[in-house]
C-alpha positions in Angstrom: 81.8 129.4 106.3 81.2 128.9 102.8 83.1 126.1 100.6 84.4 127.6 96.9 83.1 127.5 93.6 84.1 125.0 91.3 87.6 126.2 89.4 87.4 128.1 87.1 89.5 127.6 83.3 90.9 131.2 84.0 94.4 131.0 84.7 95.4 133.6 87.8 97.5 136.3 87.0 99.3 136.3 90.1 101.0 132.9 89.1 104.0 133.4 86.6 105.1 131.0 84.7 108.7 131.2 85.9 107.3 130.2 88.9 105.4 127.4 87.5 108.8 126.3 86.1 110.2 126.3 89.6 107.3 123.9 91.2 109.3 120.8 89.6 112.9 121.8 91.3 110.7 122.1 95.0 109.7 118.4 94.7 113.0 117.8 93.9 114.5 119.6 96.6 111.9 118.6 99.1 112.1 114.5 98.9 114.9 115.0 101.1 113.0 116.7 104.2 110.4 113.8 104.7 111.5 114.6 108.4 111.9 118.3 108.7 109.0 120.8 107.1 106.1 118.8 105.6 106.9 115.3 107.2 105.2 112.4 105.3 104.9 114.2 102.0 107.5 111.6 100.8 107.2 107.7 101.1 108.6 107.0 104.8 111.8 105.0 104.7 111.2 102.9 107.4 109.2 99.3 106.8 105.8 98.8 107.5 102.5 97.4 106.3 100.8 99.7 104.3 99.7 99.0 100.5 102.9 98.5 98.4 104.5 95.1 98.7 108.7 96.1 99.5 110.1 92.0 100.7 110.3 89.1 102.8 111.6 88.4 106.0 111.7 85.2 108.4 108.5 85.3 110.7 109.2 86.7 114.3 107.6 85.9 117.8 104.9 88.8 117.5 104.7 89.0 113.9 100.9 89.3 112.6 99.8 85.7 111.3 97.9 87.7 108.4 100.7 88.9 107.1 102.4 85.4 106.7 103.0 83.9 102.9 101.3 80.7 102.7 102.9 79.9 99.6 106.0 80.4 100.4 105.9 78.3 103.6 104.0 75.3 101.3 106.8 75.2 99.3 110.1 75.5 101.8 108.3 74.9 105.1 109.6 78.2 106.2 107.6 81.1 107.9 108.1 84.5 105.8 106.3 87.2 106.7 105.6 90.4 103.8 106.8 93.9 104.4 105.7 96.8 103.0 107.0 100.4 102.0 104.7 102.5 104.7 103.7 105.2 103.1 103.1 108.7 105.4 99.8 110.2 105.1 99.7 114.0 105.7 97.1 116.5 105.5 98.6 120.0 105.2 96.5 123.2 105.9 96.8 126.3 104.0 95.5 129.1 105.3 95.8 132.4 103.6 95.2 136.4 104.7 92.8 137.9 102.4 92.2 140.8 104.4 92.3 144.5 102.5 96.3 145.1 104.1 97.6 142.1 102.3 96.6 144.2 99.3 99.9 145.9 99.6 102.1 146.6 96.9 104.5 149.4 97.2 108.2 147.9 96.3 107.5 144.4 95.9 107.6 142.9 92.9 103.4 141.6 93.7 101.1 141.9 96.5 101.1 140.9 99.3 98.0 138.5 98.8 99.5 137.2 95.1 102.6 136.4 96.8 100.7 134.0 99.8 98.8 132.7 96.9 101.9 131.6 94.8 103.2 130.1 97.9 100.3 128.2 98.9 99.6 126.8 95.1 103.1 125.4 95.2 103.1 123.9 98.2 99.2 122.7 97.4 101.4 121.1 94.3 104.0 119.5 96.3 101.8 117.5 98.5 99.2 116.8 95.5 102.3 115.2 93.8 103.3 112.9 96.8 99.1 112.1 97.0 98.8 113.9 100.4 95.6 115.9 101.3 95.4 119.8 101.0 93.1 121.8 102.5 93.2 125.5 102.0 90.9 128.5 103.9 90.8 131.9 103.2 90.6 133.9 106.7 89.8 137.7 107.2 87.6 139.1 110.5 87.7 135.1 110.3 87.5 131.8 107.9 85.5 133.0 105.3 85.9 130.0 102.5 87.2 126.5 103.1 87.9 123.7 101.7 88.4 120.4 103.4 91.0 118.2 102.9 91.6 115.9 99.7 94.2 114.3 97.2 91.4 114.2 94.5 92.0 114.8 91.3 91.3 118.3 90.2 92.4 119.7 93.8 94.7 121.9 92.6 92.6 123.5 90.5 89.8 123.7 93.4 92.9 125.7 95.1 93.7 128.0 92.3 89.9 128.9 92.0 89.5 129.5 95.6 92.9 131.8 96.0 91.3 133.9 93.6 88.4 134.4 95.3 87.9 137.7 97.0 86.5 138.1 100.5 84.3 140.7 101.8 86.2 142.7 105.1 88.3 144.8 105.4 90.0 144.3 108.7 92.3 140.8 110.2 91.2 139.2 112.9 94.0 136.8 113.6 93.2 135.3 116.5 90.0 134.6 115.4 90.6 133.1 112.3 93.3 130.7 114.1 90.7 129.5 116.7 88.7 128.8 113.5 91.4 126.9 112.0 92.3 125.0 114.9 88.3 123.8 114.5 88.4 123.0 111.1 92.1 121.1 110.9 90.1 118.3 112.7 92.9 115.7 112.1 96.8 116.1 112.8 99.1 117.9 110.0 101.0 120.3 109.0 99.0 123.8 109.3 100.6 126.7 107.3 99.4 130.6 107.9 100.6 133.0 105.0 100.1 136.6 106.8 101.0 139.8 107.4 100.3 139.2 111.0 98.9 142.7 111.6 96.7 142.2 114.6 97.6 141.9 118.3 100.2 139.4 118.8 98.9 137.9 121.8 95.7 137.0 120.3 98.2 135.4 117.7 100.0 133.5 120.2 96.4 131.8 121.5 95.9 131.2 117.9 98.6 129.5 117.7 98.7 127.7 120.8 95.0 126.4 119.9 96.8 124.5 116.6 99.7 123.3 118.3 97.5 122.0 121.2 95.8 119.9 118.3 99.2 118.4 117.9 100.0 120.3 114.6 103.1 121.3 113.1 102.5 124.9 112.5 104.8 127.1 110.0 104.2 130.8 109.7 104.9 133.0 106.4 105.2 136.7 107.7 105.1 138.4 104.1 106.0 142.2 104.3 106.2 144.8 101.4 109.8 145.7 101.4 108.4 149.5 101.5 106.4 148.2 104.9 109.6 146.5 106.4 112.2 148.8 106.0 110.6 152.5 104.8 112.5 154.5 102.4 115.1 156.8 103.8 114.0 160.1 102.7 110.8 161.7 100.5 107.3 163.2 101.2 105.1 160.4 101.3 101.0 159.9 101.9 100.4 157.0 104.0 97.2 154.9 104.0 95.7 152.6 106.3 94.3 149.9 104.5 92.0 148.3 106.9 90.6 151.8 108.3 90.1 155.4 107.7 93.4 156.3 109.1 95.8 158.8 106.5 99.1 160.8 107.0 101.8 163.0 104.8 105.2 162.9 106.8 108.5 163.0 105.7 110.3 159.8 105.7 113.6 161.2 107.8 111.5 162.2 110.3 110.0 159.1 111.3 112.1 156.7 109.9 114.5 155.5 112.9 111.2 155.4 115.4 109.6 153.1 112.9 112.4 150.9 112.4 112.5 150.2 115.8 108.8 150.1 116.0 109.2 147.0 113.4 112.0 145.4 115.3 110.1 144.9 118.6 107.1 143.9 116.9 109.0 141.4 115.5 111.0 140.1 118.3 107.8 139.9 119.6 106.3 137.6 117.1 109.6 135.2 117.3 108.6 134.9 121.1 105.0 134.1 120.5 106.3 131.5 117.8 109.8 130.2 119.8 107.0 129.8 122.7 104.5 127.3 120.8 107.4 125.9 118.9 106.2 127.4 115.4 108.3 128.6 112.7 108.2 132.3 111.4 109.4 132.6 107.8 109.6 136.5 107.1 110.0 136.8 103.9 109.1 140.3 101.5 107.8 140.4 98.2 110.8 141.5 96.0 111.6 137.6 96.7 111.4 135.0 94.5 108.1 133.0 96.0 109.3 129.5 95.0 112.7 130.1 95.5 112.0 131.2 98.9 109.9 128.1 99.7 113.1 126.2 98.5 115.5 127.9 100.3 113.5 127.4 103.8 112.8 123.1 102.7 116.8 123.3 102.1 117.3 125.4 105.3 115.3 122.9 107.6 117.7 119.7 106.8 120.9 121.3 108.0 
């Protein structure tokens, strides 16, 4: 596995500056889920000892003598112990398909890849802004760039550079790339997949059973083109394989009904692999607002 580049200045083309704008409303929206999707991105409200001072409180049997104030008990004679706000520390994993399929853009208003990429920059901003730790990999046949995570200054930046980076195969190896990220997400978080989930769906349901055996929280983005997901209803089209040498002409009435229900199994399929491990599947297709997607599914989780 290879660790990125430094960032570069370029600023990527695949993040709009409407959706920029939007970044500010999700860590609005968001600092009321501190226990639903990305737990301990917010300061906890319970009390605990942690860095920032929050009050006093009359010492109980049990308390830690450490945290005892002296002073005060030298001047009213009176054992006060300090709390603290606790504050939640979270690392969340990004993971992102950069294999040749998520190249897809038919209908949607970007790519498949540009769309993951807006999605993971966000949320990389969310939990940069609540100083949580992001680490982000780019998979294919497998992880081919990571980078471990950190709150640093400069991390998003590291993120944007990497999400521009390009990898090298062709093809998605799924459950592959999750064992890989089960390996790498060495401490317990949040792990988020952005994918088109085209590969066997039991190898993704080991995948995903590796992570959640790691005690993660894991959340799945299923992008689809809305070409992909839902086919148009008539027309002569040329179809492609992006991840192999595969190519047919067929008219769209002719196929359209099989495929349809081709899709529906497959993803009834993946909602059992996920409903299994206890993992979310967000499908979402790429005529959607990115951000405002991301919103709706924080807002979605509290209710």
């Amino acid at each position: 596995m290879v660790v990125a580049a430094k960032p570069t200045p370029q600023h990527p083309q695949w993040l709009k500056p409407d959706e920029l704008a939007r970044l500010s409303s999700i860590e609005l929206r968001a600092r009321g889920v501190v226990e639903g999707f990305l737990q301990g991105l917010h300061r906890s409200p319970f009390v605990g000892y942690s860095v920032e001072f929050s009050s006093h409180r009359r010492y109980g049997p049990g308390d830690d003598l450490r945290h005892v104030n002296w002073k005060v008990f030298a001047r009213q004679r009176k054992l006060y112990v300090k709390e603290f706000d606790a504050e939640t520390n979270l690392n969340l994993y990004l993971f992102v398909d950069a294999s040749r399929s998520m190249q897809c853009k038919i209908d949607g208003a970007m790519s498949k890849h540009d769309y993951a990429a807006t999605l993971a920059a966000a949320m990389a901003s969310l939990a940069l802004k609540q100083r949580d730790a992001v680490g982000l990999g780019l998979f294919d046949d497998g992880v081919a760039q990571y980078l471990d995570p950190s709150a640093k200054p400069g991390r998003w930046e590291d993120c944007l550079s990497l999400l521009q980076t390009k990898c090298e195969s062709k093809v998605t190896a799924l459950a592959k790339s999750l064992e890989q990220a089960a390996a790498l997400a060495k401490h317990r978080g949040v792990v988020v997949i952005l994918s088109d989930l085209v590969d066997d769906v039991e190898g993704i349901k080991k995948g995903l059973q590796q992570l959640r055996h790691r005690g993660h929280e894991v959340v799945v983005f299923h992008l689809l083109d809305p070409f992909e997901r839902n086919l148009a209803e008539s027309g002569r089209y040329r179809v492609l394989d992006m991840e192999g040498p595969n190519e047919l002409t067929t008219n769209m009435e002719s196929i359209r009904n099989d495929y349809l229900e081709k899709i529906r199994q497959w993803c009834e399929q993946l909602d059992e692999a996920c409903l299994y491990q206890g993992v979310d599947r967000i499908e979402l297709t790429t005529d959607m607002p990115p951000t405002a997607a991301l919103v709706d599914y924080l807002v979605r989780r509290t209710t």
